[in-house]
KEDO-331806 format. One line per 3 residues: number of its first residue (from 1); for each residue x, y, z of N, C-alpha, C. Coordinates in Angstrom, 2 decimals. Layout:
BEGIN
NUM) X:Y:Z:X:Y:Z:X:Y:Z | ...
! end
This chain:
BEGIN
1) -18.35:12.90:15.34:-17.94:13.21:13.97:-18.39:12.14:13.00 | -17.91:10.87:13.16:-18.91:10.05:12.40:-19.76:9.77:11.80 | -20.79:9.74:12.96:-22.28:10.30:12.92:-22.92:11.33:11.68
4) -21.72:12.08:11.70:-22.31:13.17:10.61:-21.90:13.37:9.51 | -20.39:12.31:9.18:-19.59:12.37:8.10:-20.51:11.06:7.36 | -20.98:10.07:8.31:-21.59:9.19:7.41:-23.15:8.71:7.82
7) -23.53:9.52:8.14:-24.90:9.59:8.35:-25.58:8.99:7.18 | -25.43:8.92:6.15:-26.54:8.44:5.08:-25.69:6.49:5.10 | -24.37:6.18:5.73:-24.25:5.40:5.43:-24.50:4.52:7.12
10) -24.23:4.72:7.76:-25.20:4.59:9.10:-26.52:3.98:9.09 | -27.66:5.10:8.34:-28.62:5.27:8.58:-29.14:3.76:7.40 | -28.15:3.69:6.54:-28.39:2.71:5.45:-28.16:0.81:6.30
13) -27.21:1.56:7.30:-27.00:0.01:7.85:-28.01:-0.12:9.04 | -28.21:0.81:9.66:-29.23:0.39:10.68:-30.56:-0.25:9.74 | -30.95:0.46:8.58:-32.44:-0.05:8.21:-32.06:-2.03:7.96
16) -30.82:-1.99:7.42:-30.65:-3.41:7.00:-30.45:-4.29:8.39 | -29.97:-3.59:9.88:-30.24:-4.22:10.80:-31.63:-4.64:10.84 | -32.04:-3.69:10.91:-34.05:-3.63:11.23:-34.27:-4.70:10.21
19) -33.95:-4.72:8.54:-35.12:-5.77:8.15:-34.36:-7.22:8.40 | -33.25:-6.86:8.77:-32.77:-8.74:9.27:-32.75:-8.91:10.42 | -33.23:-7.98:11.06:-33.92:-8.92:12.96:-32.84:-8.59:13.58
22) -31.63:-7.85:13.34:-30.47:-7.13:13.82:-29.44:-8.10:13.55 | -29.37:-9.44:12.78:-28.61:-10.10:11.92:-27.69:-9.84:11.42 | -26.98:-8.93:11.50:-25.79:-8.01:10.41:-24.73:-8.48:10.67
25) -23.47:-8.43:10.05:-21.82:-8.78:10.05:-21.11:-7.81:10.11 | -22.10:-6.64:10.21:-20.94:-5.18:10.85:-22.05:-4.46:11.58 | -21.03:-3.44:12.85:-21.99:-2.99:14.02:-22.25:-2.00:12.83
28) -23.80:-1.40:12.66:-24.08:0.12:12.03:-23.62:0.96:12.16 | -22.93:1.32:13.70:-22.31:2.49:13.42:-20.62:2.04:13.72 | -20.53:1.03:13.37:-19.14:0.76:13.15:-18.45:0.86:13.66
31) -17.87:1.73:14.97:-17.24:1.61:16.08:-17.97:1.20:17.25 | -17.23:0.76:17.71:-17.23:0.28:18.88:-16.17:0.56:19.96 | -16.50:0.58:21.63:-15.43:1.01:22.46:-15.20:-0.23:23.57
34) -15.99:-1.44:23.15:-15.59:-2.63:23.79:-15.00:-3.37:23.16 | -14.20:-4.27:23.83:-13.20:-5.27:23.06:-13.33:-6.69:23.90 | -14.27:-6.81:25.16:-14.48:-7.75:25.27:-15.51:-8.91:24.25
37) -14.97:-10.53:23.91:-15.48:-10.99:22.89:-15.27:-11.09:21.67 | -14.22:-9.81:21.31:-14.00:-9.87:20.09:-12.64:-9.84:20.04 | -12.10:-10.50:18.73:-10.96:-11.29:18.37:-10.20:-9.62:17.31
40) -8.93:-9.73:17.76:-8.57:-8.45:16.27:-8.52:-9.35:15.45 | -8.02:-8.04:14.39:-8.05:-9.21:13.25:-6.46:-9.16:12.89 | -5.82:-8.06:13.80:-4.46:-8.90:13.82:-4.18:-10.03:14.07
43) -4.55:-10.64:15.07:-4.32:-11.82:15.89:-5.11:-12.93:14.78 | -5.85:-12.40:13.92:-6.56:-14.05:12.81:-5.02:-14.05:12.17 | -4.41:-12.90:11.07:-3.60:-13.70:10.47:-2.31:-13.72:11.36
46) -2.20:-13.82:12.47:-0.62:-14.04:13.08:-0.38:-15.63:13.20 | 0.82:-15.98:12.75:0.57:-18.02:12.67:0.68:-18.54:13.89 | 0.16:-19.80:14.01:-0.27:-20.52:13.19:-1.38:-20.22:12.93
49) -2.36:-19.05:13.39:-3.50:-18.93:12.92:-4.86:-19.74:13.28 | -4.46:-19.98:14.52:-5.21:-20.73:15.32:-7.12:-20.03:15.36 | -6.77:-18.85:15.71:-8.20:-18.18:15.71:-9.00:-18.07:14.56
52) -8.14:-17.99:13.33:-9.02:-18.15:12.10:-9.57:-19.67:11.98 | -8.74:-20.69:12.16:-9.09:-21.85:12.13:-10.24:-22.47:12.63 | -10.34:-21.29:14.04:-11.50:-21.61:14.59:-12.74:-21.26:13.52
55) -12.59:-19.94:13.35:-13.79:-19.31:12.45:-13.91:-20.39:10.98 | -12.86:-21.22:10.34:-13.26:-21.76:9.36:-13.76:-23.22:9.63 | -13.48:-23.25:10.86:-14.15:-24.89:11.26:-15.35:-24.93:11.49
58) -16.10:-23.71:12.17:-17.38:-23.22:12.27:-18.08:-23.04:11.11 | -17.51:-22.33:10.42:-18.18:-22.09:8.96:-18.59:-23.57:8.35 | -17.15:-24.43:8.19:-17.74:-25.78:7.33:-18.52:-26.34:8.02
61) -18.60:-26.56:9.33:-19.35:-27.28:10.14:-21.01:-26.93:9.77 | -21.16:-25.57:9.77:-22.23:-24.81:9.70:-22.98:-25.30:8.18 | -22.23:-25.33:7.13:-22.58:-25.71:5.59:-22.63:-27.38:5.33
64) -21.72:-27.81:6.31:-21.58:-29.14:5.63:-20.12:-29.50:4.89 | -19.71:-28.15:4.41:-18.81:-28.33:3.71:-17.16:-28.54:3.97 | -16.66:-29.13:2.91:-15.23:-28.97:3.06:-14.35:-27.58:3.33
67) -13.21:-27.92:4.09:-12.45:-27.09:4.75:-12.26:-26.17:3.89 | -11.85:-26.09:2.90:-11.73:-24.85:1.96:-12.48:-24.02:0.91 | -13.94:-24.92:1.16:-14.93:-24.31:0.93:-15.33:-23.33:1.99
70) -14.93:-24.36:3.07:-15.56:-23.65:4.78:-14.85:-22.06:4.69 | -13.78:-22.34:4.20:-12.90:-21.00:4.30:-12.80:-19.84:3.13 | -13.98:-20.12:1.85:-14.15:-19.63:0.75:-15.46:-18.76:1.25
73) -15.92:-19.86:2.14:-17.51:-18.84:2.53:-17.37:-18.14:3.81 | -16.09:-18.50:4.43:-15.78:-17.59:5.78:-15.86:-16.28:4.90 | -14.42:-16.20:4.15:-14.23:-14.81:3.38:-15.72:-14.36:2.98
76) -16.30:-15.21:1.75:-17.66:-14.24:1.72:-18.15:-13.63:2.49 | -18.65:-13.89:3.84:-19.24:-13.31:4.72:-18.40:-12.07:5.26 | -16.71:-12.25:6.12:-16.23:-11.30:6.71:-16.22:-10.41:5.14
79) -15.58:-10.57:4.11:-15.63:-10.13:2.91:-16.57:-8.71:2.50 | -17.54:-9.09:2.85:-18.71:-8.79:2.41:-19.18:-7.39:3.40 | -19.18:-7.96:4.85:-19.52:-7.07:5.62:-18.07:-5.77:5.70
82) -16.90:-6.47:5.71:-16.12:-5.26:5.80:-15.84:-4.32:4.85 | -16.24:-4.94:3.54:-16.64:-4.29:2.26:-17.63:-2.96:1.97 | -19.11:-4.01:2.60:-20.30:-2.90:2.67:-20.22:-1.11:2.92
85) -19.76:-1.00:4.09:-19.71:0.31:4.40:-18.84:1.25:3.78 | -17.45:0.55:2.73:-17.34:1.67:2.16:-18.08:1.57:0.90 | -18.86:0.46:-0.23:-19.37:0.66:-1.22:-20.87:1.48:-0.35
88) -21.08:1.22:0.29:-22.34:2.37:0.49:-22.26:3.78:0.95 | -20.50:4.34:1.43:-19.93:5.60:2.08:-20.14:6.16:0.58 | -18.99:5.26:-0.66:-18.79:5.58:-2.08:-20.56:5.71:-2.73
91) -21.58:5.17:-2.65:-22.45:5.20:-3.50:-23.59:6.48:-2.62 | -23.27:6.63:-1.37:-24.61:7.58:-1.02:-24.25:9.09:-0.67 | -22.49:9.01:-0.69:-22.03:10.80:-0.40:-20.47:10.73:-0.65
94) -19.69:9.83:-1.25:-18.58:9.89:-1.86:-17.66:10.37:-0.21 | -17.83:9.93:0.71:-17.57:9.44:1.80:-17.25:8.21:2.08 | -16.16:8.19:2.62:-15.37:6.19:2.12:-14.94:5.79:3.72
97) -15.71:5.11:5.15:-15.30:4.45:5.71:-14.10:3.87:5.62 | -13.22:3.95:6.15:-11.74:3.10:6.42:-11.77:2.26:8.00 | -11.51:0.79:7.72:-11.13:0.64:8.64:-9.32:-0.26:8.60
100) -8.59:0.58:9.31:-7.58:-0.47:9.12:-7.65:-1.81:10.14 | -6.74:-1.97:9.82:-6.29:-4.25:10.26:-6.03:-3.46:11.63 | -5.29:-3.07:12.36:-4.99:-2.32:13.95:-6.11:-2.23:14.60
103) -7.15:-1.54:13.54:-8.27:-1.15:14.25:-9.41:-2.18:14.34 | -9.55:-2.73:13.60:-10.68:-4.14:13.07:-10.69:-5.33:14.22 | -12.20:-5.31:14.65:-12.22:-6.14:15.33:-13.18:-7.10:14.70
106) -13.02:-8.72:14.91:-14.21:-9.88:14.83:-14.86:-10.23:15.64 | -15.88:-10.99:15.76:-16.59:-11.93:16.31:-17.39:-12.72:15.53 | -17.73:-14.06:16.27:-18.42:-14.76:15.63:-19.71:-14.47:15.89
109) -21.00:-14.67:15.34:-22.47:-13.87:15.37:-23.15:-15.06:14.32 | -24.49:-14.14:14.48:-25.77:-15.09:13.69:-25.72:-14.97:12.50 | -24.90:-13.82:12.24:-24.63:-14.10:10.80:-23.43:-14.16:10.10
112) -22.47:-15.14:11.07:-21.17:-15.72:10.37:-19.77:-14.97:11.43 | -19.81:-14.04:10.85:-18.43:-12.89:11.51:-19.46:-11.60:11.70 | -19.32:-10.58:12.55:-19.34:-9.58:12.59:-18.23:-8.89:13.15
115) -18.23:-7.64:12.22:-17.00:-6.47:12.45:-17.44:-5.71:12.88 | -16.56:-4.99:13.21:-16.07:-3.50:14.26:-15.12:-2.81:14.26 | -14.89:-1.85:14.76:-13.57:-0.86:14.27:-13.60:-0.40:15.43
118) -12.26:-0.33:15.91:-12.07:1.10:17.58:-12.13:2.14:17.03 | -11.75:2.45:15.56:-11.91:4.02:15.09:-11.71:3.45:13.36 | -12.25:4.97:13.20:-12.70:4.68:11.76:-12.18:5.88:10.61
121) -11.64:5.88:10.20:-10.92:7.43:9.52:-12.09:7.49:8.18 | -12.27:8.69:7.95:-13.17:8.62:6.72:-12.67:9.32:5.59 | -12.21:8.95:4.26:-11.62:9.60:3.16:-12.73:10.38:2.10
124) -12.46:11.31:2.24:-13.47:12.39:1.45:-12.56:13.12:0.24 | -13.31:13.51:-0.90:-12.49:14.37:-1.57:-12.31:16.09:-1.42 | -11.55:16.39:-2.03:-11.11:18.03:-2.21:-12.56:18.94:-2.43
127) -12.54:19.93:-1.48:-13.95:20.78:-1.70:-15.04:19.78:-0.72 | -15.01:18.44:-0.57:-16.29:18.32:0.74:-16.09:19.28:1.69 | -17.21:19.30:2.17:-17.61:20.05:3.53:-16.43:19.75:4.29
130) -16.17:18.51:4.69:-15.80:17.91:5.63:-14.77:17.67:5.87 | -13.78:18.56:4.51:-12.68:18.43:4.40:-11.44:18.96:5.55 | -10.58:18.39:6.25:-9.92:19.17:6.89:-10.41:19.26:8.63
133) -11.34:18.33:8.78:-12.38:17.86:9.95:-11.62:16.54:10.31 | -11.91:16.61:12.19:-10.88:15.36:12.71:-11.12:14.21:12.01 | -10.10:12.80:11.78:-11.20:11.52:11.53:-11.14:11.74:10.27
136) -11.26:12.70:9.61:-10.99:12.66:7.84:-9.90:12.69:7.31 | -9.80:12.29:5.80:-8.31:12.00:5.36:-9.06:12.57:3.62 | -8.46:13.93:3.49:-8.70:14.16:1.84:-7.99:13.72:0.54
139) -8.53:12.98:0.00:-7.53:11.98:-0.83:-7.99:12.42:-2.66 | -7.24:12.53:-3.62:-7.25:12.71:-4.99:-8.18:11.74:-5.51 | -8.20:10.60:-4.80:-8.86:9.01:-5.48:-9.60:8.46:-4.71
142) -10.78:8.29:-4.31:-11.59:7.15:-3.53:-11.48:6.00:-3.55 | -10.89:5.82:-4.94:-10.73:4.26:-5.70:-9.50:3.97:-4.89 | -8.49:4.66:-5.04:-7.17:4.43:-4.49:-7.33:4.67:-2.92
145) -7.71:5.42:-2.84:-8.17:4.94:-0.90:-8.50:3.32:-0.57 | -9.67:3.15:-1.47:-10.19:1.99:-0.74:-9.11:0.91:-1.41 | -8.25:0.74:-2.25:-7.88:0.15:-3.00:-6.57:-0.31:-1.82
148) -6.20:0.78:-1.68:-5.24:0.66:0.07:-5.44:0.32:1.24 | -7.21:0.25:1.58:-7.67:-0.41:2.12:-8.06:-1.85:2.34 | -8.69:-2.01:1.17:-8.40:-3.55:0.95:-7.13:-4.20:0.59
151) -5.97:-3.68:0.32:-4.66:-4.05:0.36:-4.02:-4.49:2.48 | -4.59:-3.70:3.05:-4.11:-3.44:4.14:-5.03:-3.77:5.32 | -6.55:-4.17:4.98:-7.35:-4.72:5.41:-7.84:-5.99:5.28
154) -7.57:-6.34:3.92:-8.24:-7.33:3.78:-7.55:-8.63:3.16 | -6.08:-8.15:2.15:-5.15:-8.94:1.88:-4.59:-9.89:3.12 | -4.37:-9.50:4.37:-3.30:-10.58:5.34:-4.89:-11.46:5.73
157) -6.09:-11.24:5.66:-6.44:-12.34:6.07:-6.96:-13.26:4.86 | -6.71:-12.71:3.50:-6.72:-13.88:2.35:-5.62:-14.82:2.46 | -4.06:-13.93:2.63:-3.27:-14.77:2.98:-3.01:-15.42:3.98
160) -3.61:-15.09:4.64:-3.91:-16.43:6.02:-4.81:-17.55:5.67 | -5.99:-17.47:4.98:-6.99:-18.38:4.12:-6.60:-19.25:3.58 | -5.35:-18.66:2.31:-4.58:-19.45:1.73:-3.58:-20.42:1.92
163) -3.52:-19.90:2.87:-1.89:-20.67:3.96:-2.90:-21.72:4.45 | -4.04:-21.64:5.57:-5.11:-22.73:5.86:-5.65:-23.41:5.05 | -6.10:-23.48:4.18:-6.98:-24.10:3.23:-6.99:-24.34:2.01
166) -5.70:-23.25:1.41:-5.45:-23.60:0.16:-6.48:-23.34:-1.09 | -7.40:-21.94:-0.72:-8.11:-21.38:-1.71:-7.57:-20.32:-2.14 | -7.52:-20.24:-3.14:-6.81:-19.34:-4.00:-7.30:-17.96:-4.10
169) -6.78:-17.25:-3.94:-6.63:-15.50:-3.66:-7.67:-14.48:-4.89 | -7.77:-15.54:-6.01:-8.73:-14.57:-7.19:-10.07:-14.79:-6.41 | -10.67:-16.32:-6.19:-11.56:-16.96:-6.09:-12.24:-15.59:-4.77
172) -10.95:-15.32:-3.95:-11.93:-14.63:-2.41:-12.11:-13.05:-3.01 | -10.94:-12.74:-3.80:-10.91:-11.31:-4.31:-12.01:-11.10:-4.88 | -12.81:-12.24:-5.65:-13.77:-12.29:-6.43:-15.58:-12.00:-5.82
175) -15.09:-12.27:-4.22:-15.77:-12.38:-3.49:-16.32:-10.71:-3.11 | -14.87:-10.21:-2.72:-14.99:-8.74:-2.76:-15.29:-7.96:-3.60 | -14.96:-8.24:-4.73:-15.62:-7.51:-5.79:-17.11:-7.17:-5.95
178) -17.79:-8.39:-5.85:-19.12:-8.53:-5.88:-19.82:-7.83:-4.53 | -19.34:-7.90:-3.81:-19.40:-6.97:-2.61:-19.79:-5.40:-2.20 | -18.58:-5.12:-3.42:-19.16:-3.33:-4.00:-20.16:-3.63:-5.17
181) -20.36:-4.49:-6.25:-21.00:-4.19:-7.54:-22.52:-4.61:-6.77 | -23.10:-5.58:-5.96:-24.08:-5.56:-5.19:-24.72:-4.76:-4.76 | -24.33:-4.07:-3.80:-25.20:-2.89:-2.95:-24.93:-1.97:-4.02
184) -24.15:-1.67:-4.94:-24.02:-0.69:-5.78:-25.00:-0.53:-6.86 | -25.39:-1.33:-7.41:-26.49:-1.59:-7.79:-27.82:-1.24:-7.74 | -28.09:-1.32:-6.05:-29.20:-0.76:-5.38:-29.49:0.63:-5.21
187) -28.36:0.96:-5.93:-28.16:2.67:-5.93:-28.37:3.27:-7.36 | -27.47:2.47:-8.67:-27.69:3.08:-9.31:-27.48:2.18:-10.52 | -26.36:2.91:-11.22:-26.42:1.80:-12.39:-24.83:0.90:-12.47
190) -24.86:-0.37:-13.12:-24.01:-1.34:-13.17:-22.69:-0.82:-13.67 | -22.35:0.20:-14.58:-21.39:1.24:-15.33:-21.23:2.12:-14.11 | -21.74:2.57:-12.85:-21.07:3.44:-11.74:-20.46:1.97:-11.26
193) -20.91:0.98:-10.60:-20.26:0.16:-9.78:-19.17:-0.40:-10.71 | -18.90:-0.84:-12.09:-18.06:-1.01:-12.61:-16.75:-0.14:-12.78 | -17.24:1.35:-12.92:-16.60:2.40:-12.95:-15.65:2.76:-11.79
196) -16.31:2.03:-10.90:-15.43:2.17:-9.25:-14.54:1.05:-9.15 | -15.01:-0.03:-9.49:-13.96:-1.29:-9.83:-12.40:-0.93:-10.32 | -12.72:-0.03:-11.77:-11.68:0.30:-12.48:-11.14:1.25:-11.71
199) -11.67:2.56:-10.83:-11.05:3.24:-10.11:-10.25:2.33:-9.54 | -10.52:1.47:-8.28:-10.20:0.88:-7.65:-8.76:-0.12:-8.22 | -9.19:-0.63:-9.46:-8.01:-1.09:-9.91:-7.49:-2.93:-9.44
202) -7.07:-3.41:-9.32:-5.94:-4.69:-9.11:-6.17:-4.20:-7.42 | -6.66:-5.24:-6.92:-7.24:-7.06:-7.26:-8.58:-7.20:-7.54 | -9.86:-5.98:-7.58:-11.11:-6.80:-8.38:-11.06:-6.35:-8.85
205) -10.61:-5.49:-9.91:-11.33:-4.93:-11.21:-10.66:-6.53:-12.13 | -12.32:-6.41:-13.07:-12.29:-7.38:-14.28:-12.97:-8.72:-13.21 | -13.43:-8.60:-12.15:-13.80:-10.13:-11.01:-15.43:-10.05:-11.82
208) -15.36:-8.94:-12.35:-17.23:-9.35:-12.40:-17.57:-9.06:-14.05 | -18.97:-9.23:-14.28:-19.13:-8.90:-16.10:-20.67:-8.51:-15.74 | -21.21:-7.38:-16.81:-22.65:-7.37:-16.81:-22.71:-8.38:-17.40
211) -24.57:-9.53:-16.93:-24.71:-10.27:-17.41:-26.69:-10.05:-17.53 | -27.04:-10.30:-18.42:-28.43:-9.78:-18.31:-28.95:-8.34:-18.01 | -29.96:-8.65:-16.82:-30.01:-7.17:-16.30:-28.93:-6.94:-15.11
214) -28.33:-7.72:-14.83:-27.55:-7.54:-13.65:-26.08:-7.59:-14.15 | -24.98:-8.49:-13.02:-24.41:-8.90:-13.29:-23.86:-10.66:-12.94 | -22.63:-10.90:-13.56:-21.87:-12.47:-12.87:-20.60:-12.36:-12.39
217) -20.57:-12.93:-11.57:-18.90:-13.27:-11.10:-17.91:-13.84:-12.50 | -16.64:-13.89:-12.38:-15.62:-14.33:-12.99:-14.91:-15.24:-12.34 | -15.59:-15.56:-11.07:-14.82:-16.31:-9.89:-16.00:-16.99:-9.23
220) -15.63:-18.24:-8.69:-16.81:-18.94:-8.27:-16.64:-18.73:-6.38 | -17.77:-18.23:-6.09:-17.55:-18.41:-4.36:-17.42:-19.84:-3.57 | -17.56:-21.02:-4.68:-17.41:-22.28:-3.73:-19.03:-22.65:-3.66
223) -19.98:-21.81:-3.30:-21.35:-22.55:-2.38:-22.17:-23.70:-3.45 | -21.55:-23.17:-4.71:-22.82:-24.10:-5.94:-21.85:-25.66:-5.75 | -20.36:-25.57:-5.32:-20.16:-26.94:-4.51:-20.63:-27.73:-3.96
226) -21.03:-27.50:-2.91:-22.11:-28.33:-1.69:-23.91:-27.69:-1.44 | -24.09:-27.19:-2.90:-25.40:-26.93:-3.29:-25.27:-27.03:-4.38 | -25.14:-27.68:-5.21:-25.51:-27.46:-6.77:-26.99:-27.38:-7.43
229) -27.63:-27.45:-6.52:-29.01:-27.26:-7.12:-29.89:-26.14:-5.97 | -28.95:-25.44:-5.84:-29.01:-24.17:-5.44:-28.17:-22.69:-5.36 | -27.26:-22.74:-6.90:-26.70:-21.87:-6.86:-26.56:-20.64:-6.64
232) -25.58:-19.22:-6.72:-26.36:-17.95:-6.66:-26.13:-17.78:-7.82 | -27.38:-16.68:-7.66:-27.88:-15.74:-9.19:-26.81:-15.58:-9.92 | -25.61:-15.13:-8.86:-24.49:-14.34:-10.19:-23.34:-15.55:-10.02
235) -23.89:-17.09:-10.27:-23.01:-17.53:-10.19:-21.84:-18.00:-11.82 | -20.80:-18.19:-12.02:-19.79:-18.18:-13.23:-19.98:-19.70:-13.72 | -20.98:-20.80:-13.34:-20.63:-21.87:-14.26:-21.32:-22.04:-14.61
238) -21.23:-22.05:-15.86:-22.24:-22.31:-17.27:-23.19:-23.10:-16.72 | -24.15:-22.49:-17.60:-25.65:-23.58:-17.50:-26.60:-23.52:-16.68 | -26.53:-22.74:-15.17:-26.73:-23.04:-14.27:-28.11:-21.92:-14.04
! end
């Protein structure tokens, strides 16, 4: 069922396997039926939180950087990848990947964290095909789907972040935001990915601004810290 509910978003992550050498932070087709190796992601925020600790000691180690930078760019990365698949479900067939925290699995990989899901529910609206098909969930709001998703996915391991390291909750939200307005982008125009923000609502809507032809953060990810003369494109401090 998967396979065919998100086939265009699948088919979008395998090509990005292919041009990064199979490099990715989420499996393409997103489930998985092994659990050897990989960490839930219940068990990151349960305290003391020993297993995340691991993942943020790796991270700074990896940059150079301080602990709560280490743990500003952990989030980017898990952030980012558990993000992807629904801004690309939302931008290529209004098909929205869910994975909950029960189901979510980690590991550490070549490119930071990679995720996984034992199962994956997919939220479609009223009138899809697909409506009323196992594995689907027909919802009034996409925005408010994922908006419950990242409430329930992705909130207990900010607040585990925060409890470790003491980075503040806009700064990673900010992270996610950029997450959907990114690949969203690559699709279409900056007013759809904004437009989904506002669907979406509290905690990123307002994290980002058009800026040029693109856009900027409202929140700094930490990296122009221990690179300042290598910031990113959409980074928020003046001048740069």
């Amino acid at each position: 069922m998967l396979s065919g509910a998100l086939a265009s978003t699948v088919e979008a992550l395998e090509g990005l396997a292919a041009e990064r050498d199979g490099v990715i932070g989420v499996l393409p087709g997103l489930v998985t039926s092994e659990s050897e190796g990989w960490t839930r992601v219940t068990d990151l925020v349960r305290e003391p939180y020993e297993e995340l600790d691991g993942l943020v000691r790796e991270t700074a180690e990896r940059w150079g950087a301080p602990r709560h930078v280490g743990a500003a760019l952990l989030w980017k990365t898990y952030g980012y990848w558990h993000t992807l698949p629904m801004a690309l479900g939302w931008g290529l067939g209004r098909r929205v990947p869910l994975m909950r925290i029960e189901d979510t699995l980690v590991r550490s990989s070549e490119a930071g964290v990679t995720i996984a899901a034992e199962k994956v529910t997919v939220a479609v609206l009223p009138g899809d095909p697909l409506e009323g098909r196992p594995g689907t969930v027909t919802v009034g709001s996409l925005g408010a789907a994922i908006r419950e998703a990242l409430l329930d996915g992705q909130r207990p391991v900010i607040h585990a972040l925060g409890a470790l390291a003491r980075v503040g909750e806009r700064t990673l939200w900010g992270s996610t935001a950029e997450a959907f307005v990114g690949p969203l982008l690559d699709l279409g125009s900056y007013e759809q990915a904004a437009g989904l923000l506002a669907e979406i609502g509290s905690p990123v809507d307002g994290l980002v601004e058009p800026h040029g032809a693109g856009y900027r953060r409202r929140t700094c990810c930490l990296w122009v810290t221990i690179h300042p003369d290598d910031p990113c494109t959409t980074c928020c401090i003046p001048d740069l």
